[in-house]
C-alpha positions as CSV (number, residue, x, y, z in Angstrom):
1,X,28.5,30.6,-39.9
2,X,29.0,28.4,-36.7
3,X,32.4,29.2,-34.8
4,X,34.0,26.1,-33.3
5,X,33.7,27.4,-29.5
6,X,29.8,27.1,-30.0
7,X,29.7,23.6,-31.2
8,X,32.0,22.7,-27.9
9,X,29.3,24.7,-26.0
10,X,26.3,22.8,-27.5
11,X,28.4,19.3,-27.4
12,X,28.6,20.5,-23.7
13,X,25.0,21.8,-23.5
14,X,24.1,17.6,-24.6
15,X,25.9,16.2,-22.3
16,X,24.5,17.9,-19.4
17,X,21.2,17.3,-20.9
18,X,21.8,14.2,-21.1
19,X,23.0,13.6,-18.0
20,X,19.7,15.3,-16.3
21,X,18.0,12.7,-18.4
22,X,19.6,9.7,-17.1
23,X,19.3,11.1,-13.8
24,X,15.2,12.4,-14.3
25,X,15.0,8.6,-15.6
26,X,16.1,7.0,-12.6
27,X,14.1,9.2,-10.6
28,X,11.0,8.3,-12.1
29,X,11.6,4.7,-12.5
30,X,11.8,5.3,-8.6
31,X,8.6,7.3,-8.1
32,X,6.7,4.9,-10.3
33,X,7.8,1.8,-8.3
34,X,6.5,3.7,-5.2
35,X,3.1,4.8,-6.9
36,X,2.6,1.1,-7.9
37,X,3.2,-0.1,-4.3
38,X,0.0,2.8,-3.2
39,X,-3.4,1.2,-3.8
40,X,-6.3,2.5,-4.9
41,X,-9.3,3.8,-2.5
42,X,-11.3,0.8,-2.8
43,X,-9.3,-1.7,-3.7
44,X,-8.2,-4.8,-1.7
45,X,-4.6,-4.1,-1.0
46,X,-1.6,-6.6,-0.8
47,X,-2.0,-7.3,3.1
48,X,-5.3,-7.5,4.7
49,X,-6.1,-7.4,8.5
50,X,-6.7,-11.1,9.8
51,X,-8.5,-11.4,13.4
52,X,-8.0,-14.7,15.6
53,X,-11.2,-15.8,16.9
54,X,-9.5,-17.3,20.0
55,X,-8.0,-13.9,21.3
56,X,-10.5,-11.8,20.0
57,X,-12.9,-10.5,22.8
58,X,-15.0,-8.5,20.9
59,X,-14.2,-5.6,22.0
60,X,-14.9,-3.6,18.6
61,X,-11.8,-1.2,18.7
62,X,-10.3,-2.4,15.5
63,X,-14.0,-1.7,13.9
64,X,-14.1,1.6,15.3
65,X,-10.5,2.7,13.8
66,X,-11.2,1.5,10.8
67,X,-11.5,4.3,8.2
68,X,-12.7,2.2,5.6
69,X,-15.1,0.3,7.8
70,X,-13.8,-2.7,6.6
71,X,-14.6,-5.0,10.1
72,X,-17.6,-5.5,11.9
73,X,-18.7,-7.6,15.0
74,X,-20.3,-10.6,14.6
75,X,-21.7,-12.0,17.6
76,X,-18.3,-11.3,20.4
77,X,-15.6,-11.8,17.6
78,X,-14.3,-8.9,14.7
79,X,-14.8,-9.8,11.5
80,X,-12.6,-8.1,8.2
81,X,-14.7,-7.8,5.0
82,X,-11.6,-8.6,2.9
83,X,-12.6,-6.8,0.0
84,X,-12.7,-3.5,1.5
85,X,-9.6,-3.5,3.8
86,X,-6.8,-1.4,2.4
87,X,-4.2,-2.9,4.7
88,X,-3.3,0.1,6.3
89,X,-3.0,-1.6,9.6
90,X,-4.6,0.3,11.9
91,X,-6.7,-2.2,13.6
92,X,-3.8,-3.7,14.9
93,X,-2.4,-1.2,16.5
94,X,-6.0,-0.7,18.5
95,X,-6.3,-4.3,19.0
96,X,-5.9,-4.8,23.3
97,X,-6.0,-8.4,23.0
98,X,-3.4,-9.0,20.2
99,X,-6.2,-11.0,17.7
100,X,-5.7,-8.3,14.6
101,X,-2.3,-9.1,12.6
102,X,-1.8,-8.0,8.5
103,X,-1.3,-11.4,6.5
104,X,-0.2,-11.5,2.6
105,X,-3.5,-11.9,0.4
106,X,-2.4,-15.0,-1.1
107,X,-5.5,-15.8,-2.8
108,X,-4.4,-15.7,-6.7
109,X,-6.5,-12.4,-7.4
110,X,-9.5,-13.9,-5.7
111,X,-10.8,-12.0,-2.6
112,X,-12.3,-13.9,0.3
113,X,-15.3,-12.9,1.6
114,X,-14.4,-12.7,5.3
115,X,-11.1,-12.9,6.8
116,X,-11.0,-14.7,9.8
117,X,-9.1,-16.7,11.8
């Protein structure tokens, strides 16, 4: 037989469960946002490195940062192969001159296959 204090212990018991699982909810509607904004190795991410051919002197220290060796010299100016850069921004930190900046892919799901200015 059930006693009446441990049906007010297991109404209390559901309530903190339920309670964790509003909370736990919210947490992983959170962490899943913030695993969706993460690309994948590989994959073109959601702002690529863009170089200005006017400032760009050729130097090649974006190219040498680059961990996904994404840009490459052609003739004197840095060229980013679209496709590969992750958008992690590195390049324009290395960038002396100022010619590397991060613009929004804004290609509707087509990649270009350089990315210059």
């Amino acid at each position: 037989m059930v006693h009446s204090t441990d049906l007010s212990l297991n109404a209390a018991d559901i309530k903190t469960l339920k309670e964790r699982a509003r909370a736990l909810k919210a947490r992983l509607e959170r962490l899943e946002r913030r695993v969706s904004s993460i690309q994948a190795p590989g994959m073109p991410g959601i702002r690529i490195a863009m170089v200005d051919g006017d400032l760009c002197a050729g130097c090649g220290r974006c190219s040498d940062v680059c961990p996904v060796r994404a840009i490459e010299l052609k003739g004197k100016t840095a060229r980013v192969d679209a496709a590969r850069c992750r958008g992690c921004g590195l390049c324009v930190d290395a960038c002396p001159q100022g010619a590397v900046s991060m613009q929004a892919l804004r290609m509707h799901g087509k990649i270009p296959k350089q990315a210059t200015g």
